[in-house]
C-alpha positions in Angstrom: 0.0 0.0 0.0 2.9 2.3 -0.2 1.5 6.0 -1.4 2.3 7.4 -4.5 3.6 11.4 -4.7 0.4 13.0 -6.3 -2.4 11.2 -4.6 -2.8 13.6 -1.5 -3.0 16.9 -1.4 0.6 19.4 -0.2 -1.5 20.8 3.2 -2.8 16.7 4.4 1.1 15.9 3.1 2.9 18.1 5.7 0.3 17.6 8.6 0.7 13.7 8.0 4.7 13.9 7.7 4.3 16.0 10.9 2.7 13.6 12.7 4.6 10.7 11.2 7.9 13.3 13.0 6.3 13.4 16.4 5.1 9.6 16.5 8.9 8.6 15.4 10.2 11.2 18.3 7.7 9.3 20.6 8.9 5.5 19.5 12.5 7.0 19.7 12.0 7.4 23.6 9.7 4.9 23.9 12.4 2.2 22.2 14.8 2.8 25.0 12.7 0.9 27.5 12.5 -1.9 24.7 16.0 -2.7 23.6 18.8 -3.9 25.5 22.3 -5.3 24.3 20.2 -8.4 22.7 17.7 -7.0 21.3 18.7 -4.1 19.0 20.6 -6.3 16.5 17.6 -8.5 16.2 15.4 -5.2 15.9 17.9 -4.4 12.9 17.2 -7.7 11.5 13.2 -7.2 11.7 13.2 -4.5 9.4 15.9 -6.4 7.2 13.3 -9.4 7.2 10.0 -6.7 7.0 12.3 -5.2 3.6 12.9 -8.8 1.9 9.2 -10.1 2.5 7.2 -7.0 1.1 9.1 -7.7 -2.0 7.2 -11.2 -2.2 3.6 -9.8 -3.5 1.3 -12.1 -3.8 -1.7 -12.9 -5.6 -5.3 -12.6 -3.7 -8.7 -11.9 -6.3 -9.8 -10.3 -9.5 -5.7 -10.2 -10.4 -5.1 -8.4 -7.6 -1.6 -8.5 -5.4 -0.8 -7.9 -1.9 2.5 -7.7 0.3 3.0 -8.0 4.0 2.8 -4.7 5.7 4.8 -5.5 9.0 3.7 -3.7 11.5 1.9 -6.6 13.6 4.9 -9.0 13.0 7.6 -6.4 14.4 5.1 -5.0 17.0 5.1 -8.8 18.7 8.5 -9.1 18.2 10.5 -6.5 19.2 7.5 -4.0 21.0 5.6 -0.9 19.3 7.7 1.7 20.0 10.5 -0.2 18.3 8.1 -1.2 15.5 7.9 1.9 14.4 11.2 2.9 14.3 11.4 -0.3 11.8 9.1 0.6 9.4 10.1 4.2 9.2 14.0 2.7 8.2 12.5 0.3 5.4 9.5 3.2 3.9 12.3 5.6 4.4 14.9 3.1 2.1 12.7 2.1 0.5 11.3 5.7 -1.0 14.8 7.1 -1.5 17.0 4.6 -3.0 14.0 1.8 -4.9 11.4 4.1 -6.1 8.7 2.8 -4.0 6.1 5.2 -2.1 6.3 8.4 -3.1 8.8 11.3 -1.4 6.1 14.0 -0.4 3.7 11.1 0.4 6.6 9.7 3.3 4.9 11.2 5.7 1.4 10.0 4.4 3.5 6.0 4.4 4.8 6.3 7.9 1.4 7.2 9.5 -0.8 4.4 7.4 1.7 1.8 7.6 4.0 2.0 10.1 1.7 3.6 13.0 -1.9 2.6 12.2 -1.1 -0.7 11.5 1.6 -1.1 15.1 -0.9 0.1 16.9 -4.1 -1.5 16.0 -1.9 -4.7 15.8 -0.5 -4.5 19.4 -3.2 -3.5 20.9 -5.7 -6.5 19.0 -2.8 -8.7 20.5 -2.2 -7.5 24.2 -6.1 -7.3 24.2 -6.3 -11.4 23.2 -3.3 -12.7 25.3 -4.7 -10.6 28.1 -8.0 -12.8 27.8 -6.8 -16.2 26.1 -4.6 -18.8 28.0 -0.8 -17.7 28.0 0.3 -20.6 25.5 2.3 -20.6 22.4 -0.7 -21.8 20.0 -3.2 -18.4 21.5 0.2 -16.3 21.0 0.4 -17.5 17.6 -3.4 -17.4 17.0 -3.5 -13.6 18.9 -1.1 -12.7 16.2 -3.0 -14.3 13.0 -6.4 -12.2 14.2 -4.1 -8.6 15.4 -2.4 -8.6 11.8 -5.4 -9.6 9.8 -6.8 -6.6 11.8 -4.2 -3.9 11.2 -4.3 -4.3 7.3 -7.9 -3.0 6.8 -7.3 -0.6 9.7 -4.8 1.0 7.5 -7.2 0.7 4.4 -9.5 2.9 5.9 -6.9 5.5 7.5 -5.3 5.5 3.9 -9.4 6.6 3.2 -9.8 9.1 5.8 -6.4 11.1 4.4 -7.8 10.9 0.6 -11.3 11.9 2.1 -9.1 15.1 3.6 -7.4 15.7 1.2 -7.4 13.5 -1.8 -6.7 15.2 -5.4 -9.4 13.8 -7.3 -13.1 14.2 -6.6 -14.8 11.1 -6.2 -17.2 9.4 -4.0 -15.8 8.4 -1.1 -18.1 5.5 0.2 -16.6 3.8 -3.1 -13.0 4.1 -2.1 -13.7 3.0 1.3 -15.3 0.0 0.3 -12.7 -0.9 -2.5 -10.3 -0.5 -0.2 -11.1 -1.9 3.1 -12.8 -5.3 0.7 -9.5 -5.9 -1.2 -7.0 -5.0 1.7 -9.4 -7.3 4.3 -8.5 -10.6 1.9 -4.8 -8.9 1.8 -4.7 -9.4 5.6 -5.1 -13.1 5.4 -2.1 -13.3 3.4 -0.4 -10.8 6.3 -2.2 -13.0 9.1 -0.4 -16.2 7.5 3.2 -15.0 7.4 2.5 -13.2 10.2 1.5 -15.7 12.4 4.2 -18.2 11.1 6.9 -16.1 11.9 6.2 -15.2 15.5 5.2 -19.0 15.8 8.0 -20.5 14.6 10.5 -17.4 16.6 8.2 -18.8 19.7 9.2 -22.5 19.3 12.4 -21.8 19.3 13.4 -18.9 21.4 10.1 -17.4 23.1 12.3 -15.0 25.0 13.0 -13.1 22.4 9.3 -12.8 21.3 8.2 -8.6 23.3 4.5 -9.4 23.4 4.9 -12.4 25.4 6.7 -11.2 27.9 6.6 -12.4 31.0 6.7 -16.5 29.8 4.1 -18.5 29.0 2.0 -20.7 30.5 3.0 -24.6 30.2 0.5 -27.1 30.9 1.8 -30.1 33.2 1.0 -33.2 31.6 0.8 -36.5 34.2 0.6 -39.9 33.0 -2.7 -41.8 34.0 -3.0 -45.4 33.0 0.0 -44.9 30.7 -1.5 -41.7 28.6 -0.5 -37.9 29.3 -3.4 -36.0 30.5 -2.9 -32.2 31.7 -2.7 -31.7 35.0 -5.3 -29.6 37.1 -5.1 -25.8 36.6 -4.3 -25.8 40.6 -0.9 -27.6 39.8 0.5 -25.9 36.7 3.1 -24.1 36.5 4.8 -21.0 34.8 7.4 -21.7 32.1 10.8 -21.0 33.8 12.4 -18.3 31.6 15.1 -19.6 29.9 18.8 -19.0 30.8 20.3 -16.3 28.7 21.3 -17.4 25.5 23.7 -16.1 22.7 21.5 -14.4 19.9 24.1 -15.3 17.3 23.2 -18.3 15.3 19.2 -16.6 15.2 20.5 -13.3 13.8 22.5 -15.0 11.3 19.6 -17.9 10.5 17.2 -15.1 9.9 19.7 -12.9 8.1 19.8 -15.4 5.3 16.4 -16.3 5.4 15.8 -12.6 4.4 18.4 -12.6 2.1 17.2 -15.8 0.3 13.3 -14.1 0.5 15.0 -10.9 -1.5 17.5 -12.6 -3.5 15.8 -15.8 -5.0 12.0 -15.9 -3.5 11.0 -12.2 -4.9 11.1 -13.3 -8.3 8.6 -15.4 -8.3 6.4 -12.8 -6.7 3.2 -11.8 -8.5 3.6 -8.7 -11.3 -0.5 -7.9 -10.6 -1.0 -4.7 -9.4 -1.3 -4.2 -5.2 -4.6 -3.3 -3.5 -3.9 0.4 -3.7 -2.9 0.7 -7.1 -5.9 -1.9 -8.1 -8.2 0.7 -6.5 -6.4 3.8 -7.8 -7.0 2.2 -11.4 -11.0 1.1 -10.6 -11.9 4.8 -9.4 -10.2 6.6 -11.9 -7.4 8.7 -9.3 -4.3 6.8 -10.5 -4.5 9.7 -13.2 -2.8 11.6 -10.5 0.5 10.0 -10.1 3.2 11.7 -10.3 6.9 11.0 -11.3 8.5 9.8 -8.4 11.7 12.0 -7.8 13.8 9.3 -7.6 12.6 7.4 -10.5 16.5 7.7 -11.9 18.0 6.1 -8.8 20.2 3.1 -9.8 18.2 0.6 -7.8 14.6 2.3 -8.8 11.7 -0.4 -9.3 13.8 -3.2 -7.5 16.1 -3.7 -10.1 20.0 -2.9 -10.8 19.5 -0.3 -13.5 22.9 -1.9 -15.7 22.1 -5.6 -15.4 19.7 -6.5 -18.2 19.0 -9.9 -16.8 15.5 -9.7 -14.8 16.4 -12.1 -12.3 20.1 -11.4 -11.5 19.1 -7.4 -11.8 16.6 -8.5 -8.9 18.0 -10.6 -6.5 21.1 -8.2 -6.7 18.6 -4.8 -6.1 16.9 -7.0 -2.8 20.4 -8.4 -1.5 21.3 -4.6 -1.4 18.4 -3.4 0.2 18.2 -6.2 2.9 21.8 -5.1 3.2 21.3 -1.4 3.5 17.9 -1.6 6.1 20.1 -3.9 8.8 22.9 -2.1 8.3 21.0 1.3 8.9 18.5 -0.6 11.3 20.8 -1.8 13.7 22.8 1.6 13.7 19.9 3.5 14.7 18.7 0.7 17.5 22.6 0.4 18.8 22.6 4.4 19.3 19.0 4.2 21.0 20.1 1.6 22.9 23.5 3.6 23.7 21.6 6.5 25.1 19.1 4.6 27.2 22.7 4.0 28.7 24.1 7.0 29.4 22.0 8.0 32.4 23.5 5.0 34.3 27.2 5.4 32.6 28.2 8.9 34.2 28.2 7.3 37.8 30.5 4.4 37.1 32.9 6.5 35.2 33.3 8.6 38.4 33.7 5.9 40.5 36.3 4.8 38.1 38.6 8.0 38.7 37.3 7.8 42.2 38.9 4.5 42.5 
């Protein structure tokens, strides 16, 4: 669903960037409480991972494509605040260097689908955990139903800002329904990935999983007349939490998973056109596009602009650009990280020239 330049007015342009400015000030001080020495790499590598599987669109009605928007998978994984911070790195890339979403429209991006969508997701998720059994299988289930959720949610944000201030004059009941229809069977694709990522990331290290923190509850199984029953709520107990483990062979697992998903996997994605576009074409307001201004950007439409094979052109343009967002991703989560630090830093360096 990333925004073209041309399809929202300059005035709702600025007053979404501004707002898309003071929600990533907000998730900058927010993040601190979220990341520690283990978990900003592995926030780097979420928006890596987020980069490489919107490149995989894929096919949903009527020729018709979608791609996964993120912001439920990051928000379990590495907390809201942090979420954001994510998909701001990956539209931001993702704008400047491959073409995609449109430069005056950044703003417009950041607020549809890296804020609506985090926080409708989250808080569809806290809500569900809060009332389902703490288990791995209603974690995994709480995600499928919070990023089904957040795709529509950000349908019909995307509808409001056209409503404001959309450069075309057409009946708005029409692009709400367009929208919110294509982008609900959309969400099922999101709901799917989504909820096999954080499930498999729980089966194998749960402590690194934000929204379950806290541990989850395992049922105690006894063995009556040679068969495992569960044990009575009375005697079950917490999941210890698990010694603290080297992050190492996960970053590096899911590293090449994304690089595999951008390199190889993206080129057998579907050419349709995504929900937005679909819609912008049906309505008549994809008229209004305009060049993007960095259309002549070597890597523009996910492809190396002097490689003339498709698939080599590609798989090099996503290898850079999962390159590129971890890189930058982890930079910026290291220095939050850093500076959550600092406060606690200044006292032991005295003591050190005390001492």
């Amino acid at each position: 669903m990333h925004v073209p330049d041309g399809f929202i007015d300059a005035p709702v342009s600025v007053a979404a960037g501004v707002f898309a400015v003071g929600a990533v000030a907000v998730s900058l001080r927010g993040a601190r409480r979220e990341l520690d020495e283990r978990t900003a790499p592995l926030a780097g590598l979420v928006a890596a991972f987020i980069f490489a599987v919107q490149m995989l669109n894929f096919p949903v009605a009527a020729g018709t494509s979608g791609h996964l928007m993120g912001g439920a998978l990051a928000a379990i994984l590495v907390g809201p605040c942090t979420a954001v911070l994510c998909l701001s790195v990956v539209l931001l890339l993702q704008g400047i260097f491959f073409a995609d979403g449109g430069l005056t429209a950044l703003g417009v991006n950041i607020t549809v689908m890296g804020v609506v969508t985090v926080v409708v997701a989250y808080g569809v998720f806290r809500l569900l955990t809060g009332l389902l059994p703490r288990t791995r299988r209603s974690a995994t289930a709480s995600a499928f139903v919070a990023a089904l959720v957040s795709v529509p949610a950000a349908a019909a944000a995307f509808t409001l800002l056209y409503w404001i201030g959309g450069t075309t004059d057409i009946p708005i009941g029409k692009v709400f329904t367009a929208m919110v229809g294509v982008h609900v069977l959309i969400g099922i694709g999101e709901a799917i990935i989504t909820a096999l990522t954080v499930g498999a990331v729980l089966a194998v290290r749960p402590d690194l999983v934000h929204g379950v923190q806290g541990g989850l509850a395992a049922p105690l199984k006894l063995r009556v007349d040679g068969e495992l029953v569960d044990a009575p709520a009375a005697t079950r107990d917490t999941e210890p939490a698990p010694a603290r483990r080297s992050t190492r062979g996960f970053w590096i697992t899911g590293l090449v998973s994304a690089f595999l998903l951008a390199g190889f996997v993206s080129f057998y994605a579907s050419a349709n056109p995504d929900g937005l576009e679909r819609v912008a074409g049906d309505q008549g307001f994809d008229e209004k596009v305009e060049e993007h201004g960095a259309a002549d950007s070597p890597l523009a439409d996910y492809g190396v602009g002097d490689i003339e094979n498709a698939r080599l052109s590609g798989g090099l343009a996503g290898v850079i650009g999962v390159s590129a967002t971890v890189v930058v991703g982890t930079g910026v989560f290291w220095v939050v990280r850093r500076r959550k630090e600092e406060p606690g830093d200044a006292p032991r360096d005295r003591d050190h020239e005390n001492a």
